[in-house]
C-alpha positions as semicolon CSV with decimal commas, in nm:
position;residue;x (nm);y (nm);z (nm)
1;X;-0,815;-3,053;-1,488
2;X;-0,541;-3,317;-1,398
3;X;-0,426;-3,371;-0,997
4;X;-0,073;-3,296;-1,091
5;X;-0,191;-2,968;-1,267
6;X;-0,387;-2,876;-0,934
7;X;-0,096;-3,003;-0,735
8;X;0,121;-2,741;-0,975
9;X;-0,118;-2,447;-0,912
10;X;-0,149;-2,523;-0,538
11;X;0,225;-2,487;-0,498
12;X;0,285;-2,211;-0,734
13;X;0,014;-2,014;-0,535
14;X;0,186;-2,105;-0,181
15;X;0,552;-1,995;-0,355
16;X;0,322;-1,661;-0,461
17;X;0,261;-1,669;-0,040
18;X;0,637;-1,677;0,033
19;X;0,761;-1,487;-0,217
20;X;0,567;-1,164;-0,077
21;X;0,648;-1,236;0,304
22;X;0,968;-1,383;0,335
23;X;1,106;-1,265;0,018
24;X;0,995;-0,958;-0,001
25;X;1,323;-0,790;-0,068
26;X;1,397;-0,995;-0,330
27;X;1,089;-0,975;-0,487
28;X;1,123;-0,570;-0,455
29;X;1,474;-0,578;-0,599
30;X;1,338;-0,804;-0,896
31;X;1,037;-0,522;-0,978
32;X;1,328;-0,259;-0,954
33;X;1,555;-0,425;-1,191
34;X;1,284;-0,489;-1,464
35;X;1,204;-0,129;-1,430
36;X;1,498;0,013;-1,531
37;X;1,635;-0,273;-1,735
38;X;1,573;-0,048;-2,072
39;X;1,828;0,208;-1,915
40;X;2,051;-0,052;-1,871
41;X;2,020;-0,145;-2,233
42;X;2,055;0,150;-2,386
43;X;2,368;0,213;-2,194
44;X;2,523;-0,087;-2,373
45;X;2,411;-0,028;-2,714
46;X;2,474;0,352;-2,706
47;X;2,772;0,346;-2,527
48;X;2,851;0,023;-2,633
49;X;2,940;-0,096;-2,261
50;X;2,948;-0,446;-2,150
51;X;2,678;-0,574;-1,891
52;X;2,838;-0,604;-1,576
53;X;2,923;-0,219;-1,623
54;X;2,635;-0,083;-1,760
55;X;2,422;-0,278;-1,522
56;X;2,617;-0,144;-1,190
57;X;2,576;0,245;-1,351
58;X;2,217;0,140;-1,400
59;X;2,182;0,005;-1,036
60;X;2,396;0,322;-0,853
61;X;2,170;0,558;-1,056
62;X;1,865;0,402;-0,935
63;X;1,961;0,349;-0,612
64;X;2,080;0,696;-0,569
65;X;1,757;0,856;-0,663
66;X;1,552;0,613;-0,436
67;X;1,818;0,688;-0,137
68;X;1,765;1,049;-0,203
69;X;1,396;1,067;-0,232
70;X;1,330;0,826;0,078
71;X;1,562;1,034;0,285
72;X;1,414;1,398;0,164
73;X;1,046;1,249;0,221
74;X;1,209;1,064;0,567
75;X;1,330;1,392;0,712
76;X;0,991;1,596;0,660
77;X;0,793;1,296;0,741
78;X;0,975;1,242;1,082
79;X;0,966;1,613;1,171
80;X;0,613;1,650;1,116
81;X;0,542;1,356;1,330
82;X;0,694;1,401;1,592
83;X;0,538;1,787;1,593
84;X;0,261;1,641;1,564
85;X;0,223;1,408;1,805
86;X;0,395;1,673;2,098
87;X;0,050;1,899;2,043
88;X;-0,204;1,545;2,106
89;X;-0,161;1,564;2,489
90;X;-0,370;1,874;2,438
91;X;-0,577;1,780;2,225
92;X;-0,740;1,547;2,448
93;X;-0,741;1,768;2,768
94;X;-0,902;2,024;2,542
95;X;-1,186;1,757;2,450
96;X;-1,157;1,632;2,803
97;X;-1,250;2,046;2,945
98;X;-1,523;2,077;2,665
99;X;-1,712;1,735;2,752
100;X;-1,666;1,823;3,114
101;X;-1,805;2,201;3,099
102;X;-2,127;2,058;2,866
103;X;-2,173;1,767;3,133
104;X;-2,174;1,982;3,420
105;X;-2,448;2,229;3,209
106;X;-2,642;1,962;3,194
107;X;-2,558;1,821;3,531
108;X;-2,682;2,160;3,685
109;X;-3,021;2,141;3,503
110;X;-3,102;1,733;3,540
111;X;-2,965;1,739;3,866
112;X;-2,929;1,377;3,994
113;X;-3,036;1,236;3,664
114;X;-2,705;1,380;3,529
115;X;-2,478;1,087;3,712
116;X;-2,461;0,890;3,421
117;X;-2,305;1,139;3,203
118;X;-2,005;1,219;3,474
119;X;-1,955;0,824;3,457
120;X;-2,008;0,850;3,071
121;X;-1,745;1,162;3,066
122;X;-1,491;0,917;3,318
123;X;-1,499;0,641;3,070
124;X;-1,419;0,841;2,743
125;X;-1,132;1,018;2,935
126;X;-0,969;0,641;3,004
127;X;-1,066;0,527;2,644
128;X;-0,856;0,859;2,513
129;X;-0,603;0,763;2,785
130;X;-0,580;0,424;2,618
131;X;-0,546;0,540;2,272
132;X;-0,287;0,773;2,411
133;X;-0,102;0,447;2,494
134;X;-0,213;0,236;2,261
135;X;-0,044;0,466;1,981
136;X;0,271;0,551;2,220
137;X;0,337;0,144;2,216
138;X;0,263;0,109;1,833
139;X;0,529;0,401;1,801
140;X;0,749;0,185;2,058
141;X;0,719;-0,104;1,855
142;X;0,826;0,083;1,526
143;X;1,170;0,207;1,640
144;X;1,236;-0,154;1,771
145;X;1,148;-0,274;1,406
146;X;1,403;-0,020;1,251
147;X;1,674;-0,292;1,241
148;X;1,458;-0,531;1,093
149;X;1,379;-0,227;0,840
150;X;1,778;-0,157;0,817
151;X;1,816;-0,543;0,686
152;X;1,571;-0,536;0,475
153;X;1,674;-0,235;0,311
154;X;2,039;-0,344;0,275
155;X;1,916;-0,711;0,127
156;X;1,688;-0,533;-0,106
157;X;2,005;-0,258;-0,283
158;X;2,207;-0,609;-0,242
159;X;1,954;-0,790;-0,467
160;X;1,903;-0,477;-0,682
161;X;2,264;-0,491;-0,788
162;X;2,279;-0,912;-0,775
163;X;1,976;-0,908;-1,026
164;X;2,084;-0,610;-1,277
165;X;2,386;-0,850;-1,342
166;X;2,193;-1,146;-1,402
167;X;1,851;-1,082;-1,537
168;X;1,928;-1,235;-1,883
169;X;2,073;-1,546;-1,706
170;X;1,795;-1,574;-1,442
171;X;1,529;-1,584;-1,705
172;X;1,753;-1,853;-1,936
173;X;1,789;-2,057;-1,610
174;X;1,417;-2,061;-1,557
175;X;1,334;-2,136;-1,925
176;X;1,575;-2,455;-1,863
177;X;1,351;-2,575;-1,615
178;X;1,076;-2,665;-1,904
179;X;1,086;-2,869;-2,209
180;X;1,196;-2,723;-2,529
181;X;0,881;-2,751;-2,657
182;X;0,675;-2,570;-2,368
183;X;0,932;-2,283;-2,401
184;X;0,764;-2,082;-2,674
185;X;0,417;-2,061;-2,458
186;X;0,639;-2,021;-2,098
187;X;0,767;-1,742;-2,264
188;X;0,451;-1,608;-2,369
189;X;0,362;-1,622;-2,039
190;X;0,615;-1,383;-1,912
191;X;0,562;-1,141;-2,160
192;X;0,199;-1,108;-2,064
193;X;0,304;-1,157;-1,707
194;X;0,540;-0,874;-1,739
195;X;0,289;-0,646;-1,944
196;X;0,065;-0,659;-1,647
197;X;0,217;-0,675;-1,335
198;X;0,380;-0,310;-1,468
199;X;-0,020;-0,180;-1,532
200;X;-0,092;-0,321;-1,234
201;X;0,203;-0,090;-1,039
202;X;0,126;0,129;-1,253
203;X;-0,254;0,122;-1,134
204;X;-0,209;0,155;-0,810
205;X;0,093;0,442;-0,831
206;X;-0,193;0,639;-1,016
207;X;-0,494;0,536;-0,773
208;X;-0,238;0,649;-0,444
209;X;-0,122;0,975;-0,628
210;X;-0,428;1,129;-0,694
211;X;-0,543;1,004;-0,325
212;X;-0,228;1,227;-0,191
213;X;-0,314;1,546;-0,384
214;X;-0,632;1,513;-0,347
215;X;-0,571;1,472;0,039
216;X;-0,280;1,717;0,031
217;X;-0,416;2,024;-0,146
218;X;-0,809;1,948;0,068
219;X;-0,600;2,029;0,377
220;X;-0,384;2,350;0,225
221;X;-0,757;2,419;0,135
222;X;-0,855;2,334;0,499
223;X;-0,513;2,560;0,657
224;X;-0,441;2,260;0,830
225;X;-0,053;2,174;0,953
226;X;0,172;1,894;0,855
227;X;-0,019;1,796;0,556
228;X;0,261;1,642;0,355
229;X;0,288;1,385;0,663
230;X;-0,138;1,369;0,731
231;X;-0,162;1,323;0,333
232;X;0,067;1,013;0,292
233;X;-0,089;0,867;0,631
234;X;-0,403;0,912;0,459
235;X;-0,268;0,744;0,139
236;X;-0,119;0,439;0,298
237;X;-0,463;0,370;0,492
238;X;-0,667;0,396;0,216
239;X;-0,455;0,113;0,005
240;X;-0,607;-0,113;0,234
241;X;-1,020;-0,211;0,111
242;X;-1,145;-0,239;0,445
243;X;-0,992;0,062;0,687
244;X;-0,965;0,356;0,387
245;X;-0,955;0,659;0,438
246;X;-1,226;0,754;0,678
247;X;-0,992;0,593;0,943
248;X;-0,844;0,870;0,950
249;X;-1,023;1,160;0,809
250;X;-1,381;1,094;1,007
251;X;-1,255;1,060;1,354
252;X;-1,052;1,407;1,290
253;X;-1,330;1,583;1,172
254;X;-1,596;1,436;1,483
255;X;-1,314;1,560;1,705
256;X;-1,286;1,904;1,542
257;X;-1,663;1,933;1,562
258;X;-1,707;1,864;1,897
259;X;-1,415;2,131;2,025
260;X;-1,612;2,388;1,808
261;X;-1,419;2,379;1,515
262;X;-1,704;2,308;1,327
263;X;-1,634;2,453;0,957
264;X;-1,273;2,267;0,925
265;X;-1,466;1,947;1,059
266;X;-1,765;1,969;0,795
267;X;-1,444;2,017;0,526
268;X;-1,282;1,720;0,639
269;X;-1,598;1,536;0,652
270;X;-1,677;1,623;0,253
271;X;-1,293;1,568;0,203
272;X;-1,354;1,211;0,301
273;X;-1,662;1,171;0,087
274;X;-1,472;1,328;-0,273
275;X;-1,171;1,108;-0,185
276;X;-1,372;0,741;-0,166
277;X;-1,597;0,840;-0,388
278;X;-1,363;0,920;-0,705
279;X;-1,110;0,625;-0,567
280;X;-1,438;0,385;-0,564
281;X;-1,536;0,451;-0,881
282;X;-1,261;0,443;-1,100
283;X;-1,010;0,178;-0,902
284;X;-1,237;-0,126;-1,086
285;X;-1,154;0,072;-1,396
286;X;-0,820;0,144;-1,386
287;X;-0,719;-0,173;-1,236
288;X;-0,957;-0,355;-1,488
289;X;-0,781;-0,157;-1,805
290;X;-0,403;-0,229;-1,655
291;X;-0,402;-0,608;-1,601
292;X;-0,715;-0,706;-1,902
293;X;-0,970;-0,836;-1,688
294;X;-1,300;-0,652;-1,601
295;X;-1,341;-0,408;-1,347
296;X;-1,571;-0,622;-1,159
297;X;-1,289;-0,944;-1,135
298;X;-1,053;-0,665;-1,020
299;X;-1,256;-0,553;-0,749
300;X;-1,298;-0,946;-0,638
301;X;-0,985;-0,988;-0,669
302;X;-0,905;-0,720;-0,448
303;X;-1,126;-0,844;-0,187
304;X;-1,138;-1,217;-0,159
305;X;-0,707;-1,163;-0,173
306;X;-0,756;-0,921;0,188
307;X;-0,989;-1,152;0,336
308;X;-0,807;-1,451;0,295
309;X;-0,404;-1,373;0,342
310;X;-0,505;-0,983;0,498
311;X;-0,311;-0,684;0,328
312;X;-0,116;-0,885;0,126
313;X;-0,399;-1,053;-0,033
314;X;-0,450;-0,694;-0,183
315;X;-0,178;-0,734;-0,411
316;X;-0,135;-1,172;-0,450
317;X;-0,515;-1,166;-0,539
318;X;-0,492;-0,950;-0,853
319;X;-0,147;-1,142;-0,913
320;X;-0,278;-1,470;-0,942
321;X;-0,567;-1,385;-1,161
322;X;-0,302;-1,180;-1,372
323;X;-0,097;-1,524;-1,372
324;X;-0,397;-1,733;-1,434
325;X;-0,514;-1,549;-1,758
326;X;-0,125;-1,519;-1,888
327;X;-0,128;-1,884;-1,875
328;X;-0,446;-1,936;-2,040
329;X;-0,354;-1,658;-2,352
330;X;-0,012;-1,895;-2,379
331;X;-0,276;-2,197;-2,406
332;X;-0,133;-2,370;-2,117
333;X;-0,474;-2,371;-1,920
334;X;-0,700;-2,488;-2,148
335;X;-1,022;-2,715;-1,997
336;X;-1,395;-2,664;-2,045
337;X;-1,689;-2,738;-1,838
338;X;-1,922;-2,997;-2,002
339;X;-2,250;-3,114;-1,871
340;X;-2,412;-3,407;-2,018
């Protein structure tokens, strides 16, 4: 493999970097377009409209049903929270007065040899304090970022709108870029590109559904409140490789244990175990069968990608190795290793 094709791959991988940080909107707004690209083609042949039109009914429609959706799920979502996090005050004094009472049990039968426990009992009620306050700031810190979120928002139904206009130009710009005779296989490579990054969503829409209803009808099983908000807190935790969902679901259950609860916390406990086990086993699959590479590449994909860029490693890593094998199917990567 040449320098300049390394060079090539080097950048290409630190535009990949960008393109999911920085441009992030635009890179959302690109996905969204492509998606619903066949409505807006079928609006001009059936209706035989031309493509700024059927493009911008295309676009409102869209944007309309993700506006909708985002503020139905918004208004539950916030509601729950913030009902939510009114009752943890008591929570904690309630774990605070249990761990107290069994201390001074114990206390009362030890005697002196009890000291360490009130000491033990001092420092968990400060560690709860600080997780009271460590939460309160992260809270804080996401209605300062709500601006940044309203930006982002407004860039991204710009772009949406921007892009539905000129997706046939954009791609006959890029083409230009590339010699006539590399256009065929550049070509190629979007269509297999394309192909996959779509099983890819597509993966991991299926893989975070079944997480929710598997979360969300576990705790209707369970009787437990605000589980359309617990169940999609559950779901974004368990995207990431490394925190999943135990994050969430193991320290509940301990908790509900310890204040006596202990039938909810054992559910909660095997809830945890159903959910990563059925997500472990057939996320290599599914991921494997969406993009065409084996389950085992998918899962190192996933990994290597979160240890080396973090969360959004999760979804460059499978990206490049998507890119990688569209380019070697269009025969622009081809080199083998010889050993004399």
């Amino acid at each position: 493999m040449s320098f300049r094709l390394l060079l090539m791959l080097g950048l290409g991988l630190l535009f990949l970097y960008l393109l999911f940080t920085a441009g992030a909107p635009f890179l959302l707004a690109l996905v969204s377009v492509i998606i619903f690209e066949p409505l807006t083609q079928y609006l001009m042949k059936q209706f035989r409209l031309n493509r700024a039109l059927a493009s911008a009914i295309s676009a409102t429609v869209f944007s309309g049903a993700l506006l909708g959706l985002l503020g139905f799920l918004g208004m539950r979502l916030v509601g729950e929270l913030i009902a939510f996090w009114s009752r943890v005050p008591g929570y904690i004094r309630e774990v605070n007065l249990i761990v107290q009472s069994w201390v001074e049990r114990l206390t009362e039968k030890l005697g002196e040899e009890g000291i360490p426990l009130e000491s033990g009992v001092a420092s968990l009620t400060s560690a709860l304090e600080r997780l009271v306050g460590t939460i309160s700031s992260a809270l804080f810190n996401l209605a300062k970022a709500l601006p940044d979120m309203l930006i982002f928002f407004i860039v991204y139904l710009v772009a949406v709108y921007l892009f539905a206009y000129s997706l046939p130009h954009m791609k006959a710009s890029f083409l230009s870029l590339f010699h006539e005779s590399s256009r065929d296989q550049i070509d190629s490579v979007l269509a297999n590109l394309r192909k996959s990054v779509f099983g890819f969503l597509r993966a991991q829409f299926i893989l975070s559904s079944l997480t929710y209803v598997l979360t969300f009808v576990g705790l209707l099983i369970l009787d437990i409140r605000y589980p359309l908000a617990i169940a999609l807190l559950v779901t974004v935790v368990d995207i990431l490789p490394v925190l999943g969902t135990g994050t969430v679901l193991v320290p509940w259950a301990g908790y509900l244990i310890v204040t006596g609860d202990i039938v909810t916390g054992i559910g909660l406990f095997l809830l945890y175990l159903v959910i990563t086990i059925i997500r472990r086993i057939i996320e290599p699959k599914i991921l494997g069968d969406a993009i065409g590479i084996s389950a085992l590449a998918a899962l190192i994909s996933l990994y290597v990608g979160y240890k080396l860029i973090g969360v959004i490693g999760v979804f460059l890593g499978p990206i490049v190795v998507m890119i990688f094998l569209a380019a070697r199917r269009a025969g622009l990567l081809q080199f083998r290793i010889k050993v004399d």
